[in-house]
DORO-157072 format. One record per residue: residue number from 0; x, y, z of N, C-alpha, C in turn. Coordinates in steps of 0.1 Angstrom, whole numbers, plus 5000, padded with zeros to 4 digits. Layout:
BEGIN
<rec NUM, <X, Y, Z>, <X, Y, Z>, <X, Y, Z>>
...
***
This chain:
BEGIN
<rec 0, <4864, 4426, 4878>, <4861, 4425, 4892>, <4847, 4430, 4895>>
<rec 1, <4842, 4425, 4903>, <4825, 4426, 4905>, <4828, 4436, 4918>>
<rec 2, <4816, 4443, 4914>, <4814, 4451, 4929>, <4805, 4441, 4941>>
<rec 3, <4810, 4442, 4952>, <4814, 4438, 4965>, <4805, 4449, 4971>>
<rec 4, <4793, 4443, 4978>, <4782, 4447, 4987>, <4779, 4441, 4998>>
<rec 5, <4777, 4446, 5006>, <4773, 4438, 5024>, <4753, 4442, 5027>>
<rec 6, <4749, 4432, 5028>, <4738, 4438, 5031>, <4735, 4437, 5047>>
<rec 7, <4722, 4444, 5053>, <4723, 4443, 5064>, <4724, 4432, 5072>>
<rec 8, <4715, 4422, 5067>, <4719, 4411, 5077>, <4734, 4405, 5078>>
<rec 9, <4741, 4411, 5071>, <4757, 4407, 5067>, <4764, 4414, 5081>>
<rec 10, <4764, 4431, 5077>, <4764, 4436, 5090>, <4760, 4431, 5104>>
<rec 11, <4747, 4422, 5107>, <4744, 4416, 5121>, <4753, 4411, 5122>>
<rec 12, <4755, 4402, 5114>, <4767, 4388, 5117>, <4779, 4397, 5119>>
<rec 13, <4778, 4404, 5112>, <4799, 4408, 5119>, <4793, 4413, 5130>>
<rec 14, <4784, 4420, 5132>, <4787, 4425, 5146>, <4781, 4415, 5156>>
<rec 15, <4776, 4406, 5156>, <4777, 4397, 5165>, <4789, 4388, 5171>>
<rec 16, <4798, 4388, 5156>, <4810, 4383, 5156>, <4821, 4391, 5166>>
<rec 17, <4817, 4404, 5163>, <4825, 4415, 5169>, <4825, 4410, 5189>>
<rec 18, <4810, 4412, 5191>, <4808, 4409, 5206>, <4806, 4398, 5209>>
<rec 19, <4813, 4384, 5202>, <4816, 4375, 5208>, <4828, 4374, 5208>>
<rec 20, <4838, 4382, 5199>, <4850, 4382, 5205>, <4854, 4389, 5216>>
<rec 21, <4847, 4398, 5217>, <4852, 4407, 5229>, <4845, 4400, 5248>>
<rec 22, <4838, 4389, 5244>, <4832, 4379, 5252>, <4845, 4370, 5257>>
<rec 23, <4850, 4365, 5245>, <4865, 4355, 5242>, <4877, 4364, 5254>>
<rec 24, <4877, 4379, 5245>, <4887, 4386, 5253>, <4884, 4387, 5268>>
<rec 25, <4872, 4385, 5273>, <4873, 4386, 5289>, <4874, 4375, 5298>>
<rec 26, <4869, 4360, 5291>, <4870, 4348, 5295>, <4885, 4346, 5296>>
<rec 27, <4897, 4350, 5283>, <4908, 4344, 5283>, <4916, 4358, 5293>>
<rec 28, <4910, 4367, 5292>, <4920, 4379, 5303>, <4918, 4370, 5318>>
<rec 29, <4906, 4370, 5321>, <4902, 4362, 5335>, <4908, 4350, 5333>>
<rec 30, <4911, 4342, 5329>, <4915, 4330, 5332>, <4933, 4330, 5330>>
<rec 31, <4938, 4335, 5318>, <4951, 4335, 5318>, <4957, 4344, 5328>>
<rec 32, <4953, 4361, 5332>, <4956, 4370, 5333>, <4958, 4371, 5349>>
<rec 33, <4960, 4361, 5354>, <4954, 4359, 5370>, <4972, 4356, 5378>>
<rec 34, <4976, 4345, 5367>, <4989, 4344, 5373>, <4998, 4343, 5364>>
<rec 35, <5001, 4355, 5358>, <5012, 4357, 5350>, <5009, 4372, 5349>>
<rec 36, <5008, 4381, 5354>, <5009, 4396, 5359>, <5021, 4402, 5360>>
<rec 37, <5026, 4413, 5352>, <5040, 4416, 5353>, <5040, 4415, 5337>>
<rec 38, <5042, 4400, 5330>, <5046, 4392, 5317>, <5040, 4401, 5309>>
<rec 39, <5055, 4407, 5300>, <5048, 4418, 5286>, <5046, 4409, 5274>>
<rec 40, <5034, 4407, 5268>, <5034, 4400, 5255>, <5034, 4405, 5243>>
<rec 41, <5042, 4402, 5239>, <5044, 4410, 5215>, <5032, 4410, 5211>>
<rec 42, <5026, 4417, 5208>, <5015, 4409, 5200>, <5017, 4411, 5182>>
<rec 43, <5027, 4415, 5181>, <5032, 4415, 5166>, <5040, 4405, 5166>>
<rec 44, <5050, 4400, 5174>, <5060, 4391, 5166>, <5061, 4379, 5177>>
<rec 45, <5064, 4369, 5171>, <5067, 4359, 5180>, <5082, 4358, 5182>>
<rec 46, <5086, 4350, 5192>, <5100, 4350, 5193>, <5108, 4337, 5182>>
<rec 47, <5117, 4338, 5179>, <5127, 4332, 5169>, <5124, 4318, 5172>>
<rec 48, <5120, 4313, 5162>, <5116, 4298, 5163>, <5105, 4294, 5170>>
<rec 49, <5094, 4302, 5175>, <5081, 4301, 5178>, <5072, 4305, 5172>>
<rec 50, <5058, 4298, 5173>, <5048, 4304, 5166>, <5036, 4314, 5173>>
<rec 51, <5036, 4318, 5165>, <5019, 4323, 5171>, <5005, 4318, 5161>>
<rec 52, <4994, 4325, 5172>, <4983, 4320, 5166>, <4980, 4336, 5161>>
<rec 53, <4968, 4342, 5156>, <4958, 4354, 5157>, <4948, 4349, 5151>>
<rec 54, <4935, 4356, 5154>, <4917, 4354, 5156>, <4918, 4371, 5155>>
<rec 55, <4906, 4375, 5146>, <4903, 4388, 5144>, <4890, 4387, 5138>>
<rec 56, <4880, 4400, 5143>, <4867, 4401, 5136>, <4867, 4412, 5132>>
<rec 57, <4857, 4423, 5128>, <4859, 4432, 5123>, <4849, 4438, 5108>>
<rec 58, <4855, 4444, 5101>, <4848, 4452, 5091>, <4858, 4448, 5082>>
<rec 59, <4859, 4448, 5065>, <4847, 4439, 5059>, <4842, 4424, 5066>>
<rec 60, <4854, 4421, 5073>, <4852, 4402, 5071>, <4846, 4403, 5083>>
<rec 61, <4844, 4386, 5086>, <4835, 4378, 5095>, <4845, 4373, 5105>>
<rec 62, <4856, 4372, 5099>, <4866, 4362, 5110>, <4876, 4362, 5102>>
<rec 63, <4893, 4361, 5105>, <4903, 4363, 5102>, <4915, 4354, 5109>>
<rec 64, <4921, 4339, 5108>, <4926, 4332, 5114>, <4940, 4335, 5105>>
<rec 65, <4952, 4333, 5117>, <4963, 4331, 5113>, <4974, 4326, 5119>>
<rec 66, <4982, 4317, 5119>, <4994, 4311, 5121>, <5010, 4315, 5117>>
<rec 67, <5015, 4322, 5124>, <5031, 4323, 5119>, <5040, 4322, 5125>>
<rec 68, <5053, 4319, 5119>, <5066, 4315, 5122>, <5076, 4324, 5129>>
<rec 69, <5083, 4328, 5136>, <5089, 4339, 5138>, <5105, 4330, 5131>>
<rec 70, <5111, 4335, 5122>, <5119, 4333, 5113>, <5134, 4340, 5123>>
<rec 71, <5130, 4352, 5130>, <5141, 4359, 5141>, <5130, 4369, 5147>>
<rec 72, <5139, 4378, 5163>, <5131, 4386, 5165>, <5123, 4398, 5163>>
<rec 73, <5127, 4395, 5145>, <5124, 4407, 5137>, <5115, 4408, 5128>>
<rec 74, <5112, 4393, 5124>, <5108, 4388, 5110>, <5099, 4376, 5114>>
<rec 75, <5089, 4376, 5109>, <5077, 4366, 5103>, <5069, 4363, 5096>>
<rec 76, <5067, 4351, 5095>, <5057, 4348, 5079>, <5044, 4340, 5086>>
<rec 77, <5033, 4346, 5083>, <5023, 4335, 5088>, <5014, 4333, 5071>>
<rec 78, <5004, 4322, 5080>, <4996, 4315, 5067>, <4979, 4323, 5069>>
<rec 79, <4971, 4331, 5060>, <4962, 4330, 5064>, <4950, 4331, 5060>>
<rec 80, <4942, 4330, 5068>, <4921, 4324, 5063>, <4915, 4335, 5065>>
<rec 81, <4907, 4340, 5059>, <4896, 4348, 5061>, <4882, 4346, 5056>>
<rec 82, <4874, 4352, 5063>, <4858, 4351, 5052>, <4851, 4360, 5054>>
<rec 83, <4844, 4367, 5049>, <4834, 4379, 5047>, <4820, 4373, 5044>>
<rec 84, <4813, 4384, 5048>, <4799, 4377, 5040>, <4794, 4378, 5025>>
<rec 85, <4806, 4374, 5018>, <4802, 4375, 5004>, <4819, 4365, 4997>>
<rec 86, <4829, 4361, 5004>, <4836, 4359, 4995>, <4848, 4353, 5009>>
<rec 87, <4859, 4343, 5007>, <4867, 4341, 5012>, <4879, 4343, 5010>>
<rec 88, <4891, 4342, 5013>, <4903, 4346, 5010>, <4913, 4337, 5020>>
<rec 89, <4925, 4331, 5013>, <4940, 4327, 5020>, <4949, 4333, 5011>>
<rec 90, <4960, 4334, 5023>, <4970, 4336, 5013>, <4984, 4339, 5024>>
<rec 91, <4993, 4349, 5024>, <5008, 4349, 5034>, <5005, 4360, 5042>>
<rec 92, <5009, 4365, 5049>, <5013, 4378, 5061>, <5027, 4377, 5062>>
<rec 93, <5031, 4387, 5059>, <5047, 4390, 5065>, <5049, 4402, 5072>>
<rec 94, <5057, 4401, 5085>, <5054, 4408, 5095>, <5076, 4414, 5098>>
<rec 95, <5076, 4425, 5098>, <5089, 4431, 5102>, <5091, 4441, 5106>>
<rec 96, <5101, 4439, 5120>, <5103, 4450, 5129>, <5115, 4461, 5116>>
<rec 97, <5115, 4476, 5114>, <5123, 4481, 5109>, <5135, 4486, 5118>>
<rec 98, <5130, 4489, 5124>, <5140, 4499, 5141>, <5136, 4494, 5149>>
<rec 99, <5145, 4490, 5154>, <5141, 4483, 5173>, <5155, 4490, 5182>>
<rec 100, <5157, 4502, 5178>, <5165, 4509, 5186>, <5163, 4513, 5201>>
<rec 101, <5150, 4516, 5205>, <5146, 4523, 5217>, <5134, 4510, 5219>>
<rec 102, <5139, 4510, 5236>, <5123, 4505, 5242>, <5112, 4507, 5239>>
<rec 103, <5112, 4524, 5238>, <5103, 4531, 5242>, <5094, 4534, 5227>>
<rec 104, <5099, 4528, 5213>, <5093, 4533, 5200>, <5098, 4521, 5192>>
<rec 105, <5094, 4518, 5182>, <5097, 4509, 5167>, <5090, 4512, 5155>>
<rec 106, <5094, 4512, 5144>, <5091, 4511, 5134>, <5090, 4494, 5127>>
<rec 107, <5078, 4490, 5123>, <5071, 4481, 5120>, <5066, 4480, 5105>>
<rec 108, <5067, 4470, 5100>, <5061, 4466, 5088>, <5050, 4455, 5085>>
<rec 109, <5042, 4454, 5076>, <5028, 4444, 5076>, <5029, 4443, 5062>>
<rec 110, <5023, 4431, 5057>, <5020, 4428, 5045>, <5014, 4415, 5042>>
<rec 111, <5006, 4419, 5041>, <4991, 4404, 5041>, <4989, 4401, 5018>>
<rec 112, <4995, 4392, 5014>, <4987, 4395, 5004>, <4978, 4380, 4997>>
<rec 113, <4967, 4382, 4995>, <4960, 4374, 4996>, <4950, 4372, 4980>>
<rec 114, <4948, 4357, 4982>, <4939, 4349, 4970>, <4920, 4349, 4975>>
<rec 115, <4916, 4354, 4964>, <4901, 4358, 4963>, <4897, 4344, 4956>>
<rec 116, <4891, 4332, 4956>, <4891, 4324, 4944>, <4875, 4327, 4941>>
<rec 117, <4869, 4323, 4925>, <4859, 4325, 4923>, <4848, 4320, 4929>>
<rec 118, <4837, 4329, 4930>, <4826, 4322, 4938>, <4816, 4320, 4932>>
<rec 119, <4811, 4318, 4919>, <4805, 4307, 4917>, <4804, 4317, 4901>>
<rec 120, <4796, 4303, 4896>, <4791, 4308, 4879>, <4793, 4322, 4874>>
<rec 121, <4783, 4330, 4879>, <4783, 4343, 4874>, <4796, 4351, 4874>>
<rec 122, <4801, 4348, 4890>, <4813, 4359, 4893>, <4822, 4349, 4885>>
<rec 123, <4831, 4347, 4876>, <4842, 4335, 4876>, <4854, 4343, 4876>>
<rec 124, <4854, 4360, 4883>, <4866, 4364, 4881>, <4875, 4361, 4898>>
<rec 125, <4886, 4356, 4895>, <4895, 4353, 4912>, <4901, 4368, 4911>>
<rec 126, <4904, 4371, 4922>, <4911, 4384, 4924>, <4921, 4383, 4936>>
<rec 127, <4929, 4392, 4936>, <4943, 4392, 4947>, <4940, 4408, 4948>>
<rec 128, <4947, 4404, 4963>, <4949, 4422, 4973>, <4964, 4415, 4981>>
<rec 129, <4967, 4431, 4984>, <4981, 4430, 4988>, <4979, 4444, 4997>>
<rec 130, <4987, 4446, 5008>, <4980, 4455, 5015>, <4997, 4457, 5024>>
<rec 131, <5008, 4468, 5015>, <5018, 4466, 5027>, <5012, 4479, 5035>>
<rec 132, <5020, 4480, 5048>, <5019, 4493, 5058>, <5031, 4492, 5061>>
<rec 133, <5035, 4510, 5068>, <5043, 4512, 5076>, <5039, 4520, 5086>>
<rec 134, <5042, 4515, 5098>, <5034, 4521, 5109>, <5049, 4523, 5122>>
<rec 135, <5046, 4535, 5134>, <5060, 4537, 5142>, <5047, 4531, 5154>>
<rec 136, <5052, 4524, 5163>, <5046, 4522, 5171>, <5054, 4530, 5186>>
<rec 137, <5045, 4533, 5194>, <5050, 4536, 5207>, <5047, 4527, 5220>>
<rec 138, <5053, 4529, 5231>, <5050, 4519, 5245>, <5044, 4529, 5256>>
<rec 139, <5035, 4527, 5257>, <5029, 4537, 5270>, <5035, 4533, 5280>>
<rec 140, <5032, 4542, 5293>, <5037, 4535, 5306>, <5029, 4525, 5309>>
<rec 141, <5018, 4522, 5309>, <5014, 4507, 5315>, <5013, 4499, 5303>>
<rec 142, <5026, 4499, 5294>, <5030, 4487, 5285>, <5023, 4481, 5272>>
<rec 143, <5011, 4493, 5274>, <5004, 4489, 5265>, <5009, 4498, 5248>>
<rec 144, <5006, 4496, 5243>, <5011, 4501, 5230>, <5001, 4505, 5215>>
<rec 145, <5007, 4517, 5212>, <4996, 4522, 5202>, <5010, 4524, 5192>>
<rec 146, <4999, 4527, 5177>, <5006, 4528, 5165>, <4996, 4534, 5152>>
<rec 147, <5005, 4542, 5144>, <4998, 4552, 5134>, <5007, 4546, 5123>>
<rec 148, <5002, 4553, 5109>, <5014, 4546, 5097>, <5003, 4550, 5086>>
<rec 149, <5009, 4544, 5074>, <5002, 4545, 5065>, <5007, 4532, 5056>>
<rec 150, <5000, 4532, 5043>, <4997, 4520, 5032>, <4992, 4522, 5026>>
<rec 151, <4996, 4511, 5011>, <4985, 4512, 5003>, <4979, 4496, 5001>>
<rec 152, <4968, 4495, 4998>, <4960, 4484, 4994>, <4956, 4487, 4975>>
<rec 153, <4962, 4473, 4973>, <4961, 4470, 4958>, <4956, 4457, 4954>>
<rec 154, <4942, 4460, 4947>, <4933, 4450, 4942>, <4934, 4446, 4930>>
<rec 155, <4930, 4431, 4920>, <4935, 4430, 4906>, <4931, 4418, 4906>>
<rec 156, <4917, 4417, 4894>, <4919, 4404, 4887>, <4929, 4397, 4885>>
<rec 157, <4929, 4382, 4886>, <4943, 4374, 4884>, <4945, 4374, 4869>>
<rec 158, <4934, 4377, 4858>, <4932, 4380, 4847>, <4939, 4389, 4838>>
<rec 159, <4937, 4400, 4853>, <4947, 4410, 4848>, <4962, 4413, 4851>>
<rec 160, <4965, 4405, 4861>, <4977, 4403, 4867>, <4985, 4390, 4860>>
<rec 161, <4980, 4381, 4852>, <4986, 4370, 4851>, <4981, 4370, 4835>>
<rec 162, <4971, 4369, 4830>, <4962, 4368, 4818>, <4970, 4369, 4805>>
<rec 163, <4964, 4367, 4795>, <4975, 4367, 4781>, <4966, 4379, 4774>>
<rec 164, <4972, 4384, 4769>, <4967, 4402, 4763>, <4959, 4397, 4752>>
<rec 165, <4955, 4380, 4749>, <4942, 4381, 4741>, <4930, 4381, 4751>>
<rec 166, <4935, 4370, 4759>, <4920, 4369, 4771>, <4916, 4388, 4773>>
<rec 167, <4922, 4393, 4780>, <4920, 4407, 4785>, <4912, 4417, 4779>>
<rec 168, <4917, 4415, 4763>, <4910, 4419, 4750>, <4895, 4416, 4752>>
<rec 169, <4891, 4402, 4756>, <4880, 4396, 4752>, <4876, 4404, 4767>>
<rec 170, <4878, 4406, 4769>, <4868, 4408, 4784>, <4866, 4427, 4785>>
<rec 171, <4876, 4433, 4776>, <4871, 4448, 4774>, <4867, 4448, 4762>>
<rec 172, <4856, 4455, 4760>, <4849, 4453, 4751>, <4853, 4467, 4739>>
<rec 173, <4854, 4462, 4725>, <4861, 4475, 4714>, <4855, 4489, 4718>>
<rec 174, <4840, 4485, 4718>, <4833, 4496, 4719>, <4827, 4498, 4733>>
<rec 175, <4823, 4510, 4735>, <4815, 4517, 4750>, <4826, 4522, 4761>>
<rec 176, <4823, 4516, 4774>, <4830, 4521, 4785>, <4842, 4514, 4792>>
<rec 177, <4852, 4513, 4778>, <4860, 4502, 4781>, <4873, 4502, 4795>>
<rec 178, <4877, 4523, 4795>, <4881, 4525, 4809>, <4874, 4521, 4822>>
<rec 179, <4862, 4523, 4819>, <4855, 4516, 4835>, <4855, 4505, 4836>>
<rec 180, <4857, 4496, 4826>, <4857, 4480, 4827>, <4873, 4476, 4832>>
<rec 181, <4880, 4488, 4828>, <4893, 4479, 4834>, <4894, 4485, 4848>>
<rec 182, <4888, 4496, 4851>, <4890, 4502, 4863>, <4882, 4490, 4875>>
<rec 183, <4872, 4484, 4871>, <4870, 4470, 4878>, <4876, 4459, 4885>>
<rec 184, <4890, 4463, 4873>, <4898, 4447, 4871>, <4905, 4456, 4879>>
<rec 185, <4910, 4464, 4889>, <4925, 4469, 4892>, <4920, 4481, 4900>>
<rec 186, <4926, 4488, 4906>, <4925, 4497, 4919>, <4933, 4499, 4929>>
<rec 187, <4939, 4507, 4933>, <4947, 4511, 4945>, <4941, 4526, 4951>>
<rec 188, <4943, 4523, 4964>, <4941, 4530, 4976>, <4949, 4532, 4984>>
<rec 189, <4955, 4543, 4992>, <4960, 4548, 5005>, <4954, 4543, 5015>>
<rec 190, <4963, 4542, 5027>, <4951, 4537, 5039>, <4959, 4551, 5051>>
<rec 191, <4955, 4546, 5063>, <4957, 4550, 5074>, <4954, 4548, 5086>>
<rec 192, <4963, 4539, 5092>, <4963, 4531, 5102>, <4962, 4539, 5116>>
<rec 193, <4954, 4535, 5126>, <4958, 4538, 5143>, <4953, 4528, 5150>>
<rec 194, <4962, 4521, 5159>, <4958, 4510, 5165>, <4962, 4509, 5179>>
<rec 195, <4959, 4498, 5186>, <4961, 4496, 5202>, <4965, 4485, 5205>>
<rec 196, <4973, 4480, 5215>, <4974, 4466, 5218>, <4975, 4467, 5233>>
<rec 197, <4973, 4460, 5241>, <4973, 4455, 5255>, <4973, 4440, 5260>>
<rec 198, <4987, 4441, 5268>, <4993, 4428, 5263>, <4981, 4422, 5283>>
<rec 199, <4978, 4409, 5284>, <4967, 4406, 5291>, <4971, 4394, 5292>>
<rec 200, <4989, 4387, 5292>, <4993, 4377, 5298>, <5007, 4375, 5292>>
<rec 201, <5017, 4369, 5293>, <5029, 4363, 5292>, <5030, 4360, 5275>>
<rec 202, <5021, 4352, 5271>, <5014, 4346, 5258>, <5002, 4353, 5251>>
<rec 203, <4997, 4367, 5254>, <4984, 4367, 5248>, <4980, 4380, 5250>>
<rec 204, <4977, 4389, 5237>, <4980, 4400, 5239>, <4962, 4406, 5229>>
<rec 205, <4955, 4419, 5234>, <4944, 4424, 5228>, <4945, 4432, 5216>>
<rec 206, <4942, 4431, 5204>, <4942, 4440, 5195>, <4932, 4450, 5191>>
<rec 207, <4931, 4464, 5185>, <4923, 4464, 5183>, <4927, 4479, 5170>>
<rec 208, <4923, 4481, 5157>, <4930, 4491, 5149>, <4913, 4490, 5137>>
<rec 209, <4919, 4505, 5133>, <4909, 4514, 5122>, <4918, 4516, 5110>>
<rec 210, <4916, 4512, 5099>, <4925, 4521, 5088>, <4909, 4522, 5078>>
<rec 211, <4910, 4536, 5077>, <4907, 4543, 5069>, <4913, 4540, 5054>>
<rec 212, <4901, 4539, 5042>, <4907, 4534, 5029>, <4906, 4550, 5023>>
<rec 213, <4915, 4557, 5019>, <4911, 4569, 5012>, <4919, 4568, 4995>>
<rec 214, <4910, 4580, 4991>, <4918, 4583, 4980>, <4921, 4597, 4982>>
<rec 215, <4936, 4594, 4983>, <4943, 4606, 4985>, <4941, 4609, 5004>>
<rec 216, <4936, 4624, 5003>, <4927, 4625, 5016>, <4912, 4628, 5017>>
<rec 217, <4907, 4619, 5011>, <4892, 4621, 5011>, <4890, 4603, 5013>>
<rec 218, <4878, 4595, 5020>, <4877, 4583, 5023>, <4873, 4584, 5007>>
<rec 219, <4877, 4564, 5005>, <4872, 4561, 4990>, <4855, 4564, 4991>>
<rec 220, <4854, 4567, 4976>, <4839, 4570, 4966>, <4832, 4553, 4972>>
<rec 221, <4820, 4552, 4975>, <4811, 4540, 4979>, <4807, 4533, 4963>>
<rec 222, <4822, 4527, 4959>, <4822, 4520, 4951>, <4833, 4509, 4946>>
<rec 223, <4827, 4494, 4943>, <4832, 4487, 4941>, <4839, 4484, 4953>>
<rec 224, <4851, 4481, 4954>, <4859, 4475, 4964>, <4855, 4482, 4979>>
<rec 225, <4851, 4478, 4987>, <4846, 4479, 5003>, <4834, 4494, 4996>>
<rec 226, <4822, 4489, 4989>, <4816, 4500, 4991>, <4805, 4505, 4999>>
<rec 227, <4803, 4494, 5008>, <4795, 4498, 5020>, <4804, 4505, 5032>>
<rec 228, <4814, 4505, 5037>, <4820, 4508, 5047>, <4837, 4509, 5043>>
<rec 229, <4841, 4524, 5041>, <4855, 4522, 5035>, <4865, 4524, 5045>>
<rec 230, <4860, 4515, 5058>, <4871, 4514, 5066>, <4870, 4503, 5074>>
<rec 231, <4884, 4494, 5076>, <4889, 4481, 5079>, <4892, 4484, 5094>>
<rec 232, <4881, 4478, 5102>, <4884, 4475, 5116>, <4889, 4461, 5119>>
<rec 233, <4898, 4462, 5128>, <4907, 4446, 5134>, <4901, 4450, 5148>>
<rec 234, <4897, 4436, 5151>, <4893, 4432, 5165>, <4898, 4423, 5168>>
<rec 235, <4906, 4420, 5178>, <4909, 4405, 5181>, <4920, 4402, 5191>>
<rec 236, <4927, 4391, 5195>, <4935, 4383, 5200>, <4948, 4379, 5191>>
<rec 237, <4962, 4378, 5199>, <4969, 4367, 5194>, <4977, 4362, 5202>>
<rec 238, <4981, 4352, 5205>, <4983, 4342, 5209>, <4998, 4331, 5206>>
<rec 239, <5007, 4333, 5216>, <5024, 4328, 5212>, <5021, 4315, 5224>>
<rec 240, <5024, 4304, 5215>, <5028, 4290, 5216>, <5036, 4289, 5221>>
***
């Protein structure tokens, strides 16, 4: 696996990306948010047999699109797109309520895990991440809702995940720094989530969450996997059909 760098002009773009969604968020608050007042919206789960949309900007990536099923009012699967300024990614989301005992609290589950395919000549390695959490969310009084949790995120050549123990061979070399070459191919991290939602229509609710990538409790070493910025900000919208 190659190390993964953002340079600055990479950084403008997301953050231009950032404050044009938050442009999005006040056009669709004002327009939807006028006559449907009162209407509390999920922004985690759609209801059983409907879909939702989600749109997110943020840190590493550029944009984050997604579509999912609500399977029941507990459980969903969506499909989804990403892109960063160096690399794209699709792949599943699965989304589950654990406790839905009280109004007032739930325990929640996430798990995005997703296809890296190669980006050109030089790089030809594809790589997969998988990223579950568990997070307790709470309901404030004005309906809005926050949530803390933790995860881990697990990175890995498809090479080394799928590959036949001669290819593997060929690619660590007999001699020199053969642990740091596999430490390339493979990696896991702790995270630590805190997030917000504010629901801003019947159908359409604001996101916005930080997870911190650490090792252990110290943020990851500025290397290889997110080594410009070792923490994943979600900005965005979602949206029930």
């Amino acid at each position: 696996m190659k190390k993964l760098s953002i340079n600055p002009i990479a950084n403008k773009t997301i953050l231009k990306g950032m404050f044009a969604l938050l442009i999005l968020f006040t056009i669709v608050n004002h327009i939807v948010g006028q006559d449907e007042k009162g209407k509390i919206h999920d922004y985690l789960m759609p209801e059983k047999g409907k879909t939702m949309i989600e749109f997110y900007s943020g840190m590493p990536y550029i944009g984050v699109g997604q579509i999912a099923y609500g399977f029941s009012r507990n459980f969903s699967v969506g499909i989804i797109y990403g892109v960063t300024p160096v690399s794209s990614a699709y792949g599943i989301r699965m989304k589950a309520v654990i406790n839905n005992t009280s109004e007032k609290w739930r325990i929640i589950a996430k798990s995005p895990v997703l296809y890296y395919p190669e980006r050109n000549q030089k790089d030809k390695d594809a790589w997969m991440l998988a990223w579950p959490t568990l997070n307790a969310e709470v309901k404030l009084k004005n309906e809005s809702k926050i949530w803390f949790g933790i995860g881990a995120i697990g990175v890995a050549c498809t090479d080394y995940l799928f590959g036949s123990p001669k290819k593997m061979m060929d690619k660590i070399p007999m001699e020199g720094n053969s642990a740091e070459e596999e430490m390339e191919m493979v990696g896991i991290w702790n995270t630590f989530q805190f997030g917000y939602s504010k629901s801003i229509s019947r159908r359409a609710s604001f996101v916005i969450e930080a997870s911190p990538v650490m090792e252990g409790f110290k943020l990851k070493s500025k290397s290889g996997f997110l080594d410009a910025f070792p923490v994943i900000v979600t900005l965005g919208l979602s949206y029930t059909l």
